[in-house]
C-alpha positions in Angstrom: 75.3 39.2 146.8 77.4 37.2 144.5 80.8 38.7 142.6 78.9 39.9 139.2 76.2 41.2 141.2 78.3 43.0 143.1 80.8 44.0 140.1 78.1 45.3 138.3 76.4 47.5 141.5 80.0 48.8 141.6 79.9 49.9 137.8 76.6 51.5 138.1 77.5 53.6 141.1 80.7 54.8 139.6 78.7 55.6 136.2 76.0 57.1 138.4 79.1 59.5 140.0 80.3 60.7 136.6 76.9 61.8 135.3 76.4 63.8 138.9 79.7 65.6 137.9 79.1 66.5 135.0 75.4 67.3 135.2 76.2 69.5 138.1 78.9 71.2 137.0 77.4 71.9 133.5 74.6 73.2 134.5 76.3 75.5 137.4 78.7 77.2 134.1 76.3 77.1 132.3 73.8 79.4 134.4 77.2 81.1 135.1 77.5 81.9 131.5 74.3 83.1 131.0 74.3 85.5 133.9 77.4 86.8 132.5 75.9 87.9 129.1 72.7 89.2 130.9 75.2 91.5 133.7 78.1 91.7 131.8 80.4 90.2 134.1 82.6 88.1 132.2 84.2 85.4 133.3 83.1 86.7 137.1 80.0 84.3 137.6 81.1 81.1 135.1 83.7 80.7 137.8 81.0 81.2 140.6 78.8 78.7 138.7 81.2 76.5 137.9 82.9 75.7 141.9 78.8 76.2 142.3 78.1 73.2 140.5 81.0 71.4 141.6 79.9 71.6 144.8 76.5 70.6 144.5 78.0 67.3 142.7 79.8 66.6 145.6 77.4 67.0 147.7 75.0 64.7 145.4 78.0 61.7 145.3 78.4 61.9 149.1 74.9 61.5 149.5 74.9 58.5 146.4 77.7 56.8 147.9 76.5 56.9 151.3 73.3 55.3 150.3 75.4 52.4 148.5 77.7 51.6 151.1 74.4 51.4 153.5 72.9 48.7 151.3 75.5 46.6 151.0 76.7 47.0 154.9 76.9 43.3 155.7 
């Protein structure tokens, strides 16, 4: 694969990352935040939500950046 190609591969991954992140984690203090107002346990679950989501982001870039790096394995 040629330089722009590979440049723009590179961006796509890295913008592909950021919107995991913040998808994941979102959504996890989000859920976090609702369960609170339903169970009244404020800030108790947004926190459990929140390193929830984190880790499930994680998880989802380790599996995204694996899958790059195993395309482009010369």
């Amino acid at each position: 694969m040629n330089g722009i190609g590979r440049l723009s591969a590179y961006f796509a991954l890295f913008s592909e990352i950021a919107l995991v992140f913040l998808v994941t984690t979102l959504a996890g203090a989000l859920a976090g935040h609702w369960l609170d107002g339903q169970l009244g346990t404020n800030p108790l679950l947004v926190l459990i939500g929140l390193l929830g989501g984190f880790g499930l982001g994680a998880i989802a870039v380790h599996r995204l950046v694996t899958r790059f790096l195993a395309k482009f394995e010369d």
